[in-house]
DRENDO-1510 file (C-alpha; in Angstrom, 1 decimal, always signed):
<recs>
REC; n; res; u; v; w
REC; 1; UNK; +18.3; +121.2; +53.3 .
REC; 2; UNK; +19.3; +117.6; +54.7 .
REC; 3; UNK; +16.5; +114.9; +54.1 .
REC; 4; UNK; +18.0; +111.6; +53.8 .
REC; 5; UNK; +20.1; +110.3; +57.1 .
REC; 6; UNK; +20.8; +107.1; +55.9 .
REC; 7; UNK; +19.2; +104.2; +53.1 .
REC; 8; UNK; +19.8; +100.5; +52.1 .
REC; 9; UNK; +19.0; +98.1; +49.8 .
REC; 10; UNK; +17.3; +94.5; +50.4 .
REC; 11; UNK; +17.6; +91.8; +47.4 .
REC; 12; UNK; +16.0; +88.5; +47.0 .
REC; 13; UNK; +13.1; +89.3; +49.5 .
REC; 14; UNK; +9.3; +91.7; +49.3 .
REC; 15; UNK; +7.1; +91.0; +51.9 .
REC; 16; UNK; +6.3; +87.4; +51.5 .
REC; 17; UNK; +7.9; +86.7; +48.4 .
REC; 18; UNK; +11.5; +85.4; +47.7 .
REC; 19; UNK; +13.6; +85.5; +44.8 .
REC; 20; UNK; +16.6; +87.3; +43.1 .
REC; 21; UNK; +14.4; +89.0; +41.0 .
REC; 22; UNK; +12.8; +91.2; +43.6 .
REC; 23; UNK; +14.7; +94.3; +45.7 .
REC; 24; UNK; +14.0; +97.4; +48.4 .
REC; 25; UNK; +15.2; +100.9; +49.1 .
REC; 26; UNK; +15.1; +101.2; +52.2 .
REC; 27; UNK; +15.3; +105.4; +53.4 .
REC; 28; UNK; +15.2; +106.8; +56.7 .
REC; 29; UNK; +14.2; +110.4; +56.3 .
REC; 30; UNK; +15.7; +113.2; +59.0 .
REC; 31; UNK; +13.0; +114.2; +61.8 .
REC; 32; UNK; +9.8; +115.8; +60.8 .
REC; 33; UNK; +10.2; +118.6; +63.0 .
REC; 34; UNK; +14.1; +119.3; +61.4 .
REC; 35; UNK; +12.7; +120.0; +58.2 .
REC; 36; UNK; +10.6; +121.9; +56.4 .
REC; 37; UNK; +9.2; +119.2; +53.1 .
REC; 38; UNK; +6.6; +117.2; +54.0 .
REC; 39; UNK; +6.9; +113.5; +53.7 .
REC; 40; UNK; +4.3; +113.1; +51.2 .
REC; 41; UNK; +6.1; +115.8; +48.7 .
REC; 42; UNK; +8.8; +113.9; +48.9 .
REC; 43; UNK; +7.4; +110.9; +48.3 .
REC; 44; UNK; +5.6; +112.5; +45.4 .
REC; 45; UNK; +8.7; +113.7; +43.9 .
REC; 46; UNK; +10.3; +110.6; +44.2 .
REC; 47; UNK; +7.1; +109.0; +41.9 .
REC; 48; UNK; +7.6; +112.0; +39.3 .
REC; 49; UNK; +11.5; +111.4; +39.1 .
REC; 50; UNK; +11.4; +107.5; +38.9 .
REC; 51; UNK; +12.8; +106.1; +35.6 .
REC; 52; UNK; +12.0; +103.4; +33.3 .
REC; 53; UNK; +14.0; +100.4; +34.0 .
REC; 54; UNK; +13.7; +97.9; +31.2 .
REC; 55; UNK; +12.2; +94.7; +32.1 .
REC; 56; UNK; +11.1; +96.0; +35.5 .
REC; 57; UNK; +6.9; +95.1; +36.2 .
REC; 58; UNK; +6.4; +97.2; +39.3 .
REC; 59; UNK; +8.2; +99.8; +41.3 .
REC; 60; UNK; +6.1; +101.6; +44.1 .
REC; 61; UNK; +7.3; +104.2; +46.1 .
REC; 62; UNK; +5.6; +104.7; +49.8 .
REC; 63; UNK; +6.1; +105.9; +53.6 .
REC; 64; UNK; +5.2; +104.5; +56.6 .
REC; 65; UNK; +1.7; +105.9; +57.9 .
REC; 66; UNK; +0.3; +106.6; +61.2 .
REC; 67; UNK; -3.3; +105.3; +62.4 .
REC; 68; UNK; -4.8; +101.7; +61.7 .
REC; 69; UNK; -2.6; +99.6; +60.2 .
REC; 70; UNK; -3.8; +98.4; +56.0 .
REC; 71; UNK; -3.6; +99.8; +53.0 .
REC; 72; UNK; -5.9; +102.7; +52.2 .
REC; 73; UNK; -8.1; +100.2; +49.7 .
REC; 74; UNK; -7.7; +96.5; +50.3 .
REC; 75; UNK; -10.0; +93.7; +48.1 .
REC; 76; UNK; -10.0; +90.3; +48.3 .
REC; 77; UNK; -10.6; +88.0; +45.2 .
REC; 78; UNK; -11.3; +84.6; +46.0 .
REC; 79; UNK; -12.2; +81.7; +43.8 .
REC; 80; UNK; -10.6; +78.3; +42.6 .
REC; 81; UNK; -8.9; +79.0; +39.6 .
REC; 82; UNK; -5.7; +80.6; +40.4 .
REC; 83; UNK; -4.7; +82.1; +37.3 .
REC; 84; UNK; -8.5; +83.2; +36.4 .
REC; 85; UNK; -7.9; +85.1; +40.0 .
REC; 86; UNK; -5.0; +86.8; +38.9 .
REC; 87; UNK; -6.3; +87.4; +35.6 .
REC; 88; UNK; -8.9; +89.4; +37.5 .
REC; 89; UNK; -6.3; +90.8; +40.1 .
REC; 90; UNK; -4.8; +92.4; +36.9 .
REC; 91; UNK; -8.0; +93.8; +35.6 .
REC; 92; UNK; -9.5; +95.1; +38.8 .
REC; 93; UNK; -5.3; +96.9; +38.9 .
REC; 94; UNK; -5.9; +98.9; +35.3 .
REC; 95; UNK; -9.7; +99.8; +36.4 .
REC; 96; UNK; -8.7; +101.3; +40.1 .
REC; 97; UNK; -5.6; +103.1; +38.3 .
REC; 98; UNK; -8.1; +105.1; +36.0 .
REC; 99; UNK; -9.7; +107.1; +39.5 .
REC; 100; UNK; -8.4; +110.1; +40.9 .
REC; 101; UNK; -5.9; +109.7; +43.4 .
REC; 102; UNK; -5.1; +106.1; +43.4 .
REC; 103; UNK; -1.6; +105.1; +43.1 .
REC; 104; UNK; +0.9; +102.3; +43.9 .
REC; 105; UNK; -1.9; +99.2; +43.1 .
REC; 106; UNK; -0.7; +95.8; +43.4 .
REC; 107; UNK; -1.5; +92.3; +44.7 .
REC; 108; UNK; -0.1; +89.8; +47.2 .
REC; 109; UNK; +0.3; +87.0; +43.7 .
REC; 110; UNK; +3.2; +88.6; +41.8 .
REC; 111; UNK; +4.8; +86.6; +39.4 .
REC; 112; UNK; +7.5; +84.6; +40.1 .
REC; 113; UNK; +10.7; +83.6; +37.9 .
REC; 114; UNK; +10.7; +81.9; +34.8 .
REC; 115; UNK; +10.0; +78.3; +35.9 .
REC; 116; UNK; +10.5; +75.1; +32.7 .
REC; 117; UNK; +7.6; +73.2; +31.9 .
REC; 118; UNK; +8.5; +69.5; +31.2 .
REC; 119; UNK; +5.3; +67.9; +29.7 .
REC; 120; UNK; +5.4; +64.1; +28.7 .
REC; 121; UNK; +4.4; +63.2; +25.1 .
REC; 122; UNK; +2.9; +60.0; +24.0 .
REC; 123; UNK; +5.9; +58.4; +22.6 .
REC; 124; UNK; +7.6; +59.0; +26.2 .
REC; 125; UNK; +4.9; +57.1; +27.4 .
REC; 126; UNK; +5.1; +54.2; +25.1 .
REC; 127; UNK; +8.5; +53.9; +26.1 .
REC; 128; UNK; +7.9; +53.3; +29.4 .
REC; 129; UNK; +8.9; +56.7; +30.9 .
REC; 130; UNK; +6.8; +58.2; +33.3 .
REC; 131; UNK; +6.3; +62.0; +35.0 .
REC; 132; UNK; +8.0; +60.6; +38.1 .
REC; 133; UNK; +10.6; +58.5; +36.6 .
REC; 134; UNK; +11.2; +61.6; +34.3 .
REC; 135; UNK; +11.7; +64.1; +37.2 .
REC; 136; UNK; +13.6; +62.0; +39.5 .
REC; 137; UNK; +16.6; +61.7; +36.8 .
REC; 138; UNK; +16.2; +65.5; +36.0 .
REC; 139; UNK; +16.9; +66.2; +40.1 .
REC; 140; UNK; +19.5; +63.7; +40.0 .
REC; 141; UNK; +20.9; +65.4; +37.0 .
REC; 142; UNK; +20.9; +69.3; +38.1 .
REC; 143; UNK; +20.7; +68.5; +41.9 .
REC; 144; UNK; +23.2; +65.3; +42.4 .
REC; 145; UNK; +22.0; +61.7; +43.3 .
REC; 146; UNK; +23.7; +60.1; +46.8 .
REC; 147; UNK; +25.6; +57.3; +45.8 .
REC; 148; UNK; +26.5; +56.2; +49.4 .
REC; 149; UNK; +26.1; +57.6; +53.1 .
REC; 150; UNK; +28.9; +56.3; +55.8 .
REC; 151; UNK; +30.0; +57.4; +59.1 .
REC; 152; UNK; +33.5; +59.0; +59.9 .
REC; 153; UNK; +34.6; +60.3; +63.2 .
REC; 154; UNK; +31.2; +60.2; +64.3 .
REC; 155; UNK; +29.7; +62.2; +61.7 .
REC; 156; UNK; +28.0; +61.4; +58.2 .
REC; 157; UNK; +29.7; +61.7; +55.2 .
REC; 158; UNK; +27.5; +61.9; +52.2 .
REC; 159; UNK; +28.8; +61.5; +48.5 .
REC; 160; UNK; +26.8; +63.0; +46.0 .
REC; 161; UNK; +27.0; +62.3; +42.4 .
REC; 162; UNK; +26.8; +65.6; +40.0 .
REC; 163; UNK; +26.2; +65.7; +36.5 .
REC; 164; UNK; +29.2; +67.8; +34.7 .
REC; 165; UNK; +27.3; +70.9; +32.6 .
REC; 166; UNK; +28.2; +71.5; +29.7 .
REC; 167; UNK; +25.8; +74.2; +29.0 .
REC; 168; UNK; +23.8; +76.8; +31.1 .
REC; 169; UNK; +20.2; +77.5; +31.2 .
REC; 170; UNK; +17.7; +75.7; +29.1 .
REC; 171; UNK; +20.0; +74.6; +26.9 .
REC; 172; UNK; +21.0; +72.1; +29.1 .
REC; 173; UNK; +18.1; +70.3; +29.3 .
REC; 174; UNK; +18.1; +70.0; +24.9 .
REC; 175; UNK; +21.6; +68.2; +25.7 .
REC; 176; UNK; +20.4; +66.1; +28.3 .
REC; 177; UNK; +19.7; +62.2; +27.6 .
REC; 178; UNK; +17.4; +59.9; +29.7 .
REC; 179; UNK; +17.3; +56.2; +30.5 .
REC; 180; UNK; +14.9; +54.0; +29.4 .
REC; 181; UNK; +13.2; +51.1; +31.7 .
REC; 182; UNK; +14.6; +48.9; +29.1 .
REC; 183; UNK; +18.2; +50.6; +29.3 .
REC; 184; UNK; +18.4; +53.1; +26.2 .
REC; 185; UNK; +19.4; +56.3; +26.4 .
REC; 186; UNK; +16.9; +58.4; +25.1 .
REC; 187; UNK; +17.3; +62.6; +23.7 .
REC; 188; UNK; +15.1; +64.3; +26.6 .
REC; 189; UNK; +13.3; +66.1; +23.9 .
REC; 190; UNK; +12.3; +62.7; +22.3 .
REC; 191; UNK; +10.2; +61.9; +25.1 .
REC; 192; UNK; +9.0; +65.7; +26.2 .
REC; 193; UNK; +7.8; +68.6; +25.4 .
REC; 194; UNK; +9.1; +71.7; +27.1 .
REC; 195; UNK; +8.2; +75.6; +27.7 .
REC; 196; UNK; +8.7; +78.3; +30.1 .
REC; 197; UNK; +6.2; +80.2; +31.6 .
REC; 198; UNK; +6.1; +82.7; +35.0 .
REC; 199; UNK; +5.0; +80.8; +37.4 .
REC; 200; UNK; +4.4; +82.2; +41.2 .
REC; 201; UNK; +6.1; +83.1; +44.3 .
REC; 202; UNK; +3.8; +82.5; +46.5 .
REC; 203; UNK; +0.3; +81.6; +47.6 .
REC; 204; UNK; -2.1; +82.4; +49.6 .
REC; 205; UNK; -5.1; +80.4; +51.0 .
REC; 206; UNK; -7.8; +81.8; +53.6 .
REC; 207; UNK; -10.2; +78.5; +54.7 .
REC; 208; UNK; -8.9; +76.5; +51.9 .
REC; 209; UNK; -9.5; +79.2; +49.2 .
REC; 210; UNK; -7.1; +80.7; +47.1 .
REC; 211; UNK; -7.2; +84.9; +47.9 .
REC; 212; UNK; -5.5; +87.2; +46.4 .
REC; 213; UNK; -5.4; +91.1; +47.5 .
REC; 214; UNK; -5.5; +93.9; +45.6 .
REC; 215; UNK; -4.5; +97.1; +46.9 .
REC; 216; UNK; -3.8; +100.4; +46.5 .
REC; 217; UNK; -2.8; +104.1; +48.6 .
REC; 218; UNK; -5.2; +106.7; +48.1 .
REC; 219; UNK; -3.9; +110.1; +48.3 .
REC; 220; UNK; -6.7; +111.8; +50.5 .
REC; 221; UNK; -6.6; +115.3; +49.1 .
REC; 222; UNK; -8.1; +114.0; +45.8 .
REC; 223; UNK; -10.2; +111.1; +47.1 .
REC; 224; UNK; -11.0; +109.1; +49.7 .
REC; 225; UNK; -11.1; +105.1; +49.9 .
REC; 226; UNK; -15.2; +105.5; +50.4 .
REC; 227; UNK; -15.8; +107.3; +47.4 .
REC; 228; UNK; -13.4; +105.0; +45.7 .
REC; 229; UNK; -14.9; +101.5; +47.1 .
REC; 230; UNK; -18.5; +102.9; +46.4 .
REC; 231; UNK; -17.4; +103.7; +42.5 .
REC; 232; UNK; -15.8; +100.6; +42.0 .
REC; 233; UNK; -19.0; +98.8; +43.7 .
REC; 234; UNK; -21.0; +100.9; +41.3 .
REC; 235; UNK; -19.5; +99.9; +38.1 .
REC; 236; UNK; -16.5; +97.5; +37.2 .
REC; 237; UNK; -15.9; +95.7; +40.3 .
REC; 238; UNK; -19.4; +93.3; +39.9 .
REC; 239; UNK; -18.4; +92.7; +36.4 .
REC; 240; UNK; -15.3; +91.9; +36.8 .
REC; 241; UNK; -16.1; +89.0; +39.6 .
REC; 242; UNK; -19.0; +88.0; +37.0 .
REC; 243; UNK; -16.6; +87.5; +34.1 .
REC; 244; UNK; -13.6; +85.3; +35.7 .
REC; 245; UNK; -16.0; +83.4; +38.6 .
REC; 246; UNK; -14.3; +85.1; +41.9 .
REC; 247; UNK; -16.0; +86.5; +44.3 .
REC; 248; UNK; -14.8; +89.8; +46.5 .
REC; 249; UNK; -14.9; +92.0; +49.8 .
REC; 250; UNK; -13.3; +94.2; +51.0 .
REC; 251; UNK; -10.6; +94.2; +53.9 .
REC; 252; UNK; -7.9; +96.7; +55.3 .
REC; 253; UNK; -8.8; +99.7; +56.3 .
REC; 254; UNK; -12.3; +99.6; +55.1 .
REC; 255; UNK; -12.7; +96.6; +57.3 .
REC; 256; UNK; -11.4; +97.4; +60.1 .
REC; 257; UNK; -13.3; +100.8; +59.9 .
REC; 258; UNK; -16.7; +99.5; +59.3 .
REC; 259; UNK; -15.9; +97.0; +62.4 .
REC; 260; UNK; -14.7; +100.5; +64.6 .
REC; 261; UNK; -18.0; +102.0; +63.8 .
REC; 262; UNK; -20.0; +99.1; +64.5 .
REC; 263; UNK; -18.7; +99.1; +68.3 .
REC; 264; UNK; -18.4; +103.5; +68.3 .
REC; 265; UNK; -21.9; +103.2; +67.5 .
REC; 266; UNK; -23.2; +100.5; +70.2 .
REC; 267; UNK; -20.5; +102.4; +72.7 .
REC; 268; UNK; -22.6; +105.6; +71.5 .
REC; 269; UNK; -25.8; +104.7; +72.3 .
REC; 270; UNK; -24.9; +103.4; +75.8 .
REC; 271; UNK; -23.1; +106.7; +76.8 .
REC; 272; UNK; -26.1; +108.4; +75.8 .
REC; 273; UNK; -28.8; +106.3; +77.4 .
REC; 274; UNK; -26.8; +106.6; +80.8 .
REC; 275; UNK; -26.5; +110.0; +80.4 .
REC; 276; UNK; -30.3; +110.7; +80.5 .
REC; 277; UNK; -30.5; +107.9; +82.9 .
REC; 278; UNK; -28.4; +110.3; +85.5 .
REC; 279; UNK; -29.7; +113.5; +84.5 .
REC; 280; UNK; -33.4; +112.1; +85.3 .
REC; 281; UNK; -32.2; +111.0; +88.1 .
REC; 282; UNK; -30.9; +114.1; +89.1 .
REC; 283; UNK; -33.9; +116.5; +87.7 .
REC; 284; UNK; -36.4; +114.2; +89.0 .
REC; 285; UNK; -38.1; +114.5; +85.1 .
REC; 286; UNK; -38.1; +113.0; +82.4 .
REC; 287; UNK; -38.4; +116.4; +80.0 .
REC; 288; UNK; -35.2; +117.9; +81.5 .
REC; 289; UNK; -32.9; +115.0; +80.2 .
REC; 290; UNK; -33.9; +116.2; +76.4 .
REC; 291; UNK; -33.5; +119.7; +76.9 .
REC; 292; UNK; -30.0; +119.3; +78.8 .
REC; 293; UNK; -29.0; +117.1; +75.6 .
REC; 294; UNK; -30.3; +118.6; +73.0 .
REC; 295; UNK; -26.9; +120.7; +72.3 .
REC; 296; UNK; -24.8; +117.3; +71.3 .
REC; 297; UNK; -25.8; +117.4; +67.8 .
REC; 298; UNK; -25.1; +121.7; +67.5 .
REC; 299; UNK; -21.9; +120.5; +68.9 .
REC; 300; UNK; -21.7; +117.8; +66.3 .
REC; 301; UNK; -22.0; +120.3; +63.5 .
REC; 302; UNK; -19.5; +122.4; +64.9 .
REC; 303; UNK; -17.0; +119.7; +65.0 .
REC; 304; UNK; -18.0; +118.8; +61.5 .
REC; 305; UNK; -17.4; +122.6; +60.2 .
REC; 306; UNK; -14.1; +122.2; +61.8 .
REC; 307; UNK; -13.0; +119.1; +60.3 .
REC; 308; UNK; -13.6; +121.2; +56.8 .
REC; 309; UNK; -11.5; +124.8; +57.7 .
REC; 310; UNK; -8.7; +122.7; +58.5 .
REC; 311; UNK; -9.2; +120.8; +55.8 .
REC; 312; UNK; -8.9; +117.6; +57.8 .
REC; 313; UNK; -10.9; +114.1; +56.9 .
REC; 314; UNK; -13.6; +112.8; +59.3 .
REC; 315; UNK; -11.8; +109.8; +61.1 .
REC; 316; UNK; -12.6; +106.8; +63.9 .
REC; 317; UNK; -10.6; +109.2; +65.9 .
REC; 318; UNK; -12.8; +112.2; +65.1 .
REC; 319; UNK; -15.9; +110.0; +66.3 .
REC; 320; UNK; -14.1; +109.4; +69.7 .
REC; 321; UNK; -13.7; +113.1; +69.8 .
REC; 322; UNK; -17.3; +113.0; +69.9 .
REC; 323; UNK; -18.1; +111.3; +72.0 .
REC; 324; UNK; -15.8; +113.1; +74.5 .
REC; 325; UNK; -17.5; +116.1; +73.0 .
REC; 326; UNK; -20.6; +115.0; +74.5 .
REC; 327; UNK; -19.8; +114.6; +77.7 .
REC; 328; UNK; -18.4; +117.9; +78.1 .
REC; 329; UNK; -20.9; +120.3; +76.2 .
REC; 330; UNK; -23.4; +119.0; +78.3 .
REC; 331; UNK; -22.0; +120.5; +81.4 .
REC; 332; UNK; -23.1; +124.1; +79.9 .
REC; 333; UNK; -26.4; +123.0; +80.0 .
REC; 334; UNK; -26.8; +121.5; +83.2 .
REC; 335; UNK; -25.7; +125.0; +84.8 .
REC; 336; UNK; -28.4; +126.7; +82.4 .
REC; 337; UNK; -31.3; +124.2; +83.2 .
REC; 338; UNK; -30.6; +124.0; +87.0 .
REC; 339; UNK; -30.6; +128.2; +86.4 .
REC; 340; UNK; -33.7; +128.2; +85.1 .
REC; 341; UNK; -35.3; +126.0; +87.6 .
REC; 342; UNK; -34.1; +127.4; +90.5 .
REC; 343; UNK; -35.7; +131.0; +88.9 .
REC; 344; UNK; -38.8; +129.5; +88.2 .
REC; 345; UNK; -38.7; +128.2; +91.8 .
REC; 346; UNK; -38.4; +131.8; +92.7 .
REC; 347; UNK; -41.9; +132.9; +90.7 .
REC; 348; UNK; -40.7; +133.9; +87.9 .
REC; 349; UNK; -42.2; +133.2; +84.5 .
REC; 350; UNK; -40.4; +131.2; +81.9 .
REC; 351; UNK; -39.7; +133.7; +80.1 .
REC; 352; UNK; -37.9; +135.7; +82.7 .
REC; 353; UNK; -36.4; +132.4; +84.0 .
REC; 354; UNK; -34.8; +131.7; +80.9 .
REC; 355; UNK; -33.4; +135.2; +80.0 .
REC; 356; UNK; -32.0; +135.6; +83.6 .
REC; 357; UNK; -30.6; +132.4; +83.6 .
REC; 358; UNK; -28.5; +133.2; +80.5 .
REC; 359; UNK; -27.5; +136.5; +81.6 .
REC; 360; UNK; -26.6; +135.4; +85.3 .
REC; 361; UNK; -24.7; +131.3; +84.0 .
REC; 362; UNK; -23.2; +133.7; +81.0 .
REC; 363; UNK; -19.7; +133.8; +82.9 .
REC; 364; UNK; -20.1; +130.6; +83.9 .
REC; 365; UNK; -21.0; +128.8; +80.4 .
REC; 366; UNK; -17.9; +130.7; +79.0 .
REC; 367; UNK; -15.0; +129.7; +81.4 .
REC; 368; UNK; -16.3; +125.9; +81.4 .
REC; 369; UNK; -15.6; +126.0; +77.4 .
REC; 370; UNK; -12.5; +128.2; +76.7 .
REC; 371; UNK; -10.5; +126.6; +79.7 .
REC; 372; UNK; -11.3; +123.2; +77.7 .
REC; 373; UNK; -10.4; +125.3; +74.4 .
REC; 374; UNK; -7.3; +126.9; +75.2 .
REC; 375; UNK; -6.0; +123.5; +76.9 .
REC; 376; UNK; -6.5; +122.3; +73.4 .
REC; 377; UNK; -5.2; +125.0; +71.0 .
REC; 378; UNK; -1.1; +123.8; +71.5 .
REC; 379; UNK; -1.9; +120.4; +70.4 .
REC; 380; UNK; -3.9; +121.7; +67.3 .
REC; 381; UNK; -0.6; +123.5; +66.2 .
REC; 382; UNK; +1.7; +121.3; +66.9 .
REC; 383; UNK; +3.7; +120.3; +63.9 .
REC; 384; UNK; +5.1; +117.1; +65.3 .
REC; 385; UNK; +4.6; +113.9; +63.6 .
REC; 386; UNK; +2.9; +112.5; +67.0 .
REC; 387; UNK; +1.0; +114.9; +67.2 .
REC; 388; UNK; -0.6; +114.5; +63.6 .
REC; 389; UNK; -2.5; +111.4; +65.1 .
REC; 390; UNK; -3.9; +113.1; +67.6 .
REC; 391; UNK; -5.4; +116.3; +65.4 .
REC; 392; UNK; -8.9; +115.1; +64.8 .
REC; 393; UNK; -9.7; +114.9; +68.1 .
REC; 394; UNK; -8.3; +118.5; +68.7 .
REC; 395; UNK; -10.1; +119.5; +66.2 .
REC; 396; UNK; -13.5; +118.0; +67.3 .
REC; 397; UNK; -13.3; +119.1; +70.4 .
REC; 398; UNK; -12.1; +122.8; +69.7 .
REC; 399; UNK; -14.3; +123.5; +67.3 .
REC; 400; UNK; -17.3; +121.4; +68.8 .
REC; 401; UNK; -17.0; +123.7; +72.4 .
REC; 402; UNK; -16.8; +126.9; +70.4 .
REC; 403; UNK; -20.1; +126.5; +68.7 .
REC; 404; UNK; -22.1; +124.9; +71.3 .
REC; 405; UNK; -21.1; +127.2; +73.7 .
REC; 406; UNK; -22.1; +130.2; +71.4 .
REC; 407; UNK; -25.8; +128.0; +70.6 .
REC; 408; UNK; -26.3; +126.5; +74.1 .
REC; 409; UNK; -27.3; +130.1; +75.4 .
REC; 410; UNK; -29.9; +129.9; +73.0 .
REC; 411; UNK; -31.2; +126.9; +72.2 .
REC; 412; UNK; -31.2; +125.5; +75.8 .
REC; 413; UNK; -33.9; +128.1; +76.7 .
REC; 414; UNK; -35.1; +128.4; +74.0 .
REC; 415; UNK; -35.9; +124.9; +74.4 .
REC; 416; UNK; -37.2; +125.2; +77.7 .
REC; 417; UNK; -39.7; +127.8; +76.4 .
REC; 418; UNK; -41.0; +125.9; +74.0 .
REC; 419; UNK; -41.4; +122.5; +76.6 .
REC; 420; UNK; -43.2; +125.4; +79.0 .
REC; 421; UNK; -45.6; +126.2; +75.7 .
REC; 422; UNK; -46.4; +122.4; +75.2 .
REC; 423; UNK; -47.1; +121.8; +78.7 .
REC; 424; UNK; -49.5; +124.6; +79.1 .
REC; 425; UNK; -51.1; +123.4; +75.9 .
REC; 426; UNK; -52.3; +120.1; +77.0 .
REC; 427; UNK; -52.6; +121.4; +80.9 .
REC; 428; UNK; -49.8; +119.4; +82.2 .
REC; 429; UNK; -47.7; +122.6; +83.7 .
REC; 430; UNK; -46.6; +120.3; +86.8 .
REC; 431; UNK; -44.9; +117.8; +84.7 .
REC; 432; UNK; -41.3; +119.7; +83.8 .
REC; 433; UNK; -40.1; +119.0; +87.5 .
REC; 434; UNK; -40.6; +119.4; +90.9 .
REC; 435; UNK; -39.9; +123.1; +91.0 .
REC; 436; UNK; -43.0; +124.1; +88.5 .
REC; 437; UNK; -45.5; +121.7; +90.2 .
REC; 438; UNK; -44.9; +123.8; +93.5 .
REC; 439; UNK; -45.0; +126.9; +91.6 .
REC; 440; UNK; -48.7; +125.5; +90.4 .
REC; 441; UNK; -50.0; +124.6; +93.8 .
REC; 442; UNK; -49.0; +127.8; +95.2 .
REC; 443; UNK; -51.1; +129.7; +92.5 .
</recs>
């Protein structure tokens, strides 16, 4: 079976980070619906297969996802000391490795190349040398010094004076002679000390703060980022901010989830406030409102078991399912409340009222839920990669009909039964709506 159409290679460039010691593979797999592997198996066989290159620090292997954009697990390490930073980046990389299901951790602060150290020494100083006078004549050695700029033919001319090497790497900087203020030349070793260290590519600064990011994919069928960000808030994380002075949050997906909730859950509680609103309104009551939506959270729970058989993760987009859910599973009851009312209307006793309402809205309740269900069914089998995105929703809704319409012949009244039982109770049998306070005069 064909997998790969095409791939390419990218040198000297990662994200934001530049140098020749960094490269991407590039692979642009065939169609999802043209094959039969998953993108995730291959991208797991790729991990099992990759080799061990000498002298390489990181190699990650990972796919473009659908859905918010972010890492599954993003933290942010933030402090003044950049090397204590990384120093904890590094730390906080070995302790997320250890849980189930993480793979591919990095950070945004990888080390860079090599870079030389030239440190004066105090008998550099007495000789009148100084950092700057030091480093200019290193530039002017390695880089050229302009001797003269003059204009030809309307353009600039610039000569540049090079130093001929006669050695390559650090070695040319042992064989390298400086000039005094007083005119010497003077060994460059005489007057410096010199190491090598990794320095960094890049970095970053949020609100004059060095960050650094730490992140990791999570593979969801062994953990989720929750359970990972609440074990690492648990144990690990706090210490290690305690021991190198940074402080942390956490960003990505986590962020911009706990931000979607924030406004699903003010959007919520408006939907449902108008919802009663309209149906008091309309039932001239203030009883009927509950009863019509006391089958959201059976539906709820329905969505909820579905999300589980399909083995499928509760998502922002299964909580806008919800909320669609809502909207539609109260219909059913509407049709059994006004039922019920217009029986009672009639003379008949609740109890009568609420069986014949579920016997004669039974036909009803039904085609109001499996049109809605069988519109959805394609989509929840569709193998597409668009599709995928789309699923939880599907899945909400499908499952979320399919039970309430099953409970709503019960509960609903049921419900209404038990309102009738409180009412006679404490002698207010007129309250539940215009239909039993007539019923109550006429008697």
């Amino acid at each position: 079976e064909k997998l790969v159409v095409s791939s390419f290679a990218k040198l000297g460039r990662l994200g934001y980070s530049q140098g020749n010691h960094l490269a991407q593979i590039d692979v642009q797999l065939t169609p999802t619906e043209t094959r039969s592997i998953h993108t995730n198996k291959i991208i797991k066989a790729w991990r099992e297969a990759l080799p061990k290159i000498p002298g390489a620090e990181r190699i990650a292997v990972g796919g473009r996802r659908s859905g918010p954009g972010g890492r599954d697990l993003d933290i942010r390490l933030t402090g003044r000391n950049i090397a204590s930073i990384k120093s904890a980046a590094l730390e906080l990389e070995e302790l997320m490795s250890n849980y189930p299901g993480v793979q591919d951790t990095a950070d945004d602060l990888p080390f860079g190349k090599q870079d030389v150290i030239v440190t004066l020494t105090a008998r550099g100083a007495a000789l009148g040398f100084t950092p700057q006078s030091i480093g200019e004549q290193l530039r002017n050695a390695f880089e050229g010094a302009i001797a003269r700029r003059f204009a030809r033919n309307a353009e600039e001319v610039t000569i540049r004076v090079l130093r001929k090497k006669d050695a390559n790497g650090i070695q040319s900087l042992r064989n390298l002679y400086l000039k005094s203020p007083s005119g010497a030349h003077v060994p460059l070793l005489e007057v410096v000390d010199i190491h090598e260290k990794s320095g960094f590519s890049i970095i970053n600064r949020r609100n004059g703060k060095n960050v650094i990011s730490v992140t990791a994919d999570i593979d969801l069928k062994v953990s989720s980022g929750l359970e990972v960000q609440k074990a690492l808030e648990r144990s690990g994380l706090p210490e290690i901010a305690r021991k190198y002075d940074v402080s942390y949050r956490f960003a990505g997906r986590s962020e911009d989830r706990a931000s979607a909730f924030a406004n699903l859950k003010l959007g919520g509680g408006i939907a449902l406030v108008l919802i009663f609103i309209i149906l008091a309104w309309v039932f001239a009551s203030y009883s009927r409102p509950f009863i019509v939506m006391i089958i959201i959270p059976f539906g709820i729970i329905g969505a909820i078991l579905g999300h589980l058989m399909m083995g499928f993760a509760l998502t922002i987009l299964s909580i806008i399912g919800v909320l669609g859910l809502a909207g539609i599973i109260v219909n059913d009851s509407i049709i059994l409340v006004s039922q019920v009312d217009e029986r009672l209307g009639r003379g008949e006793s609740m109890t009568e009222a609420a069986v014949g309402a579920a016997q004669d809205r039974l036909r009803a309740v039904l085609l109001t839920s499996l049109t809605t269900i069988g519109g959805l069914l394609p989509l929840m089998f569709e193998t597409s990669l668009q599709a995928q995105y789309l699923l939880p929703i599907a899945i909400t809704m499908v499952f979320g009909l399919a039970v309430s319409t099953v409970l709503v012949l019960i509960i609903v009244p049921a419900s209404l039964g038990v309102l009738d039982d409180l009412e006679r109770l404490f002698g207010r049998r007129g309250a539940g709506g215009g239909n039993q306070l007539q019923e109550h005069i006429s008697r």
